[in-house]
C-alpha positions, 0 to 999 in steps of 0.5 A: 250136717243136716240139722234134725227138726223136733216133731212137737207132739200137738194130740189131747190140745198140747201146747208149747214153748220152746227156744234153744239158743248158743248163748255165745254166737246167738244162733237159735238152733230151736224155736216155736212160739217162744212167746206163748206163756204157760203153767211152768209147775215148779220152774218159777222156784229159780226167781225164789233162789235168785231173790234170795242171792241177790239178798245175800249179795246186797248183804241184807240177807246171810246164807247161814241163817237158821230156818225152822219151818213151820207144819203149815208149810210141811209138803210131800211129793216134791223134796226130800225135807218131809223125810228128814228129822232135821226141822231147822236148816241153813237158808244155804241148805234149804235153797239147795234142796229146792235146787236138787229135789224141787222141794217143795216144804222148802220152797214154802219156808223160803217163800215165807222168810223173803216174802212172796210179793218180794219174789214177785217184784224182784222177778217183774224189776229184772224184766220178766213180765210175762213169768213169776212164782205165783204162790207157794205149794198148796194142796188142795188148792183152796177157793180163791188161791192162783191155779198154777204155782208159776209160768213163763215163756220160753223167750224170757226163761231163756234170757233168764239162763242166759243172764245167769251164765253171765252173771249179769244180776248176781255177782259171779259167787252168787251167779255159780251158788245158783248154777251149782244148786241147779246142777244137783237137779235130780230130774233128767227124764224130760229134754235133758233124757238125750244127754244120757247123763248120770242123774245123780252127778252132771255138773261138770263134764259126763260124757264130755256134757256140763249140765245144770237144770229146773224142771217142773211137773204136773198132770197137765205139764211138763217143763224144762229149763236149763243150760248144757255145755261142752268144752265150745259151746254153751245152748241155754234152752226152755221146752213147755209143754201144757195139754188139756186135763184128764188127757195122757199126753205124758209119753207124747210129750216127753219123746218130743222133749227128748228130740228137742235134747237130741238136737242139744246134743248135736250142735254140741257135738258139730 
C-alpha cells in the first residue's frame, strides 16, 4: 500500500509542526519540522494535570481534596465549570474538566493550588525544554503577562505521549487516570476529524479505533495532540499549526489536520 503524503497548508504564513510516530516499532509515519516551537493554546493544561498526579503519586497531594475557586479565576469560552452552580469541586473532578472540556476556570484553580512555577519545573525536570504552560487563562491579556498560555514542539509532545503510554513518569494508576481525563476530550474537529469517532465516548474502541487527546484553540492556532489505537498498533502524534493574525487560515488548516489523521488511520488499519 502506498502511503498517503499530507499537503500542509502553507497561505496567510502558516506555520507547522508535526510528528506521527508507532510508538512500538518506532516507525515515523509522519514528520515536518518537529523541532520548531510554537503558541500551543491550551495544549500546555497536560503538564498541569501530570503535576498534579505526580503529587498524588509522591503522596503530597490526595485527588480528593475540595477546591473552591475563587471569582478571579471565573472563565468562559473554554469549559463547562462557569455553567455550573457547584463552586467547590474535587481536585479529581477539576482535572477531569480541564481533561474533557479544556476548562479554563479549572485549569486557574489548579494553577493557583500547585503552583504555576511548580508546573513549570516539574515540566523543565522531565526534559522538555522547549514546551511549558506558561500562565494561567487571562483575558484580556494585561501589559506585562506572557502572549501565549503554552507552547511546544511537536518532537517533545510526542515523547510526552509516548512517555504517558508507558507509564514512565507516573505509576501505571496515575499514567491511566491521566489517559482517561484525556480520552473524555470533547474536541475531535482537528487531526482526529478522520477517525470518524463519536465526540462524546472514544475512549475504548469505536470503530475498531482507541483514542484519547488534548487540543488547543485560538484565532491564530490550531493544535492536537494525542494517542490513537487499534488492537496492533498504537501512533502517538502532535500536528501544530500558528498562522499570521487577523488571517482566516482556520479551513486551511484544519483539511491538513485532517489528512495528517487520514494517514493515522491508514497505517492502523495496514
Amino acid at each position: 500500500m502506498t502511503q498517503m503524503t499530507p499537503r500542509f497548508y502553507s497561505e496567510h504564513d502558516t506555520q507547522w509542526s508535526v510528528l506521527a510516530v508507532d510508538i512500538d516499532s518506532g516507525e515515523e509515519l509522519v514528520r515536518l519540522d518537529a523541532e520548531r516551537v510554537l503558541d500551543t493554546a491550551s495544549v500546555g493544561k497536560i503538564f498541569l494535570l501530570h503535576r498534579l498526579l505526580s503529587e498524588a503519586d509522591a503522596g503530597t497531594r490526595s485527588l480528593e481534596e475540595q477546591v473552591t475557586r475563587r471569582p478571579v479565576e471565573w472563565m468562559d469560552n473554554s469549559g463547562l465549570w462557569y455553567l455550573l452552580q457547584a463552586d467547590t469541586l474535587s481536585l479529581y473532578d477539576a482535572a477531569a474538566l480541564v481533561g474533557a472540556v479544556s476548562d479554563n476556570a479549572a485549569t486557574n484553580t489548579l494553577c493557583r493550588v500547585i503552583g504555576l512555577p511548580v508546573v513549570q519545573e516539574h515540566t523543565r525536570a522531565l526534559g522538555y525544554t522547549e514546551s511549558a504552560l506558561d500562565d494561567v487563562v487571562r483575558w484580556p491579556l494585561p501589559p506585562g503577562a506572557p502572549r501565549t498560555l503554552s507552547h511546544a514542539n511537536a518532537e517533545e509532545l510526542v515523547r510526552f505521549v509516548q512517555r504517558t503510554a508507558r507509564a514512565e513518569d507516573l505509576s501505571p494508576a496515575s499514567a491511566d487516570t491521566l489517559q482517561r481525563w484525556l480520552g473524555a476530550g470533547m474536541d475531535l474537529s482537528m487531526t482526529a476529524s478522520a477517525f470518524g469517532l463519536d465526540p462524546l465516548a472514544h475512549y475504548y474502541f469505536d470503530r475498531d479505533i482507541w483514542l484519547w487527546n488534548k487540543t488547543g484553540t485560538i484565532s491564530t492556532v490550531r493544535a492536537d495532540v494525542g494517542l490513537v489505537m487499534s488492537g496492533e498498533r498504537r501512533i502517538a502524534y502532535a500536528v501544530l499549526a500558528n498562522w499570521r493574525s487577523g488571517a482566516d487560515a482556520r479551513d486551511g488548516v484544519l483539511a491538513s489536520m485532517r489528512e495528517v489523521g487520514e494517514v493515522i488511520r491508514a497505517a492502523l488499519r495496514g
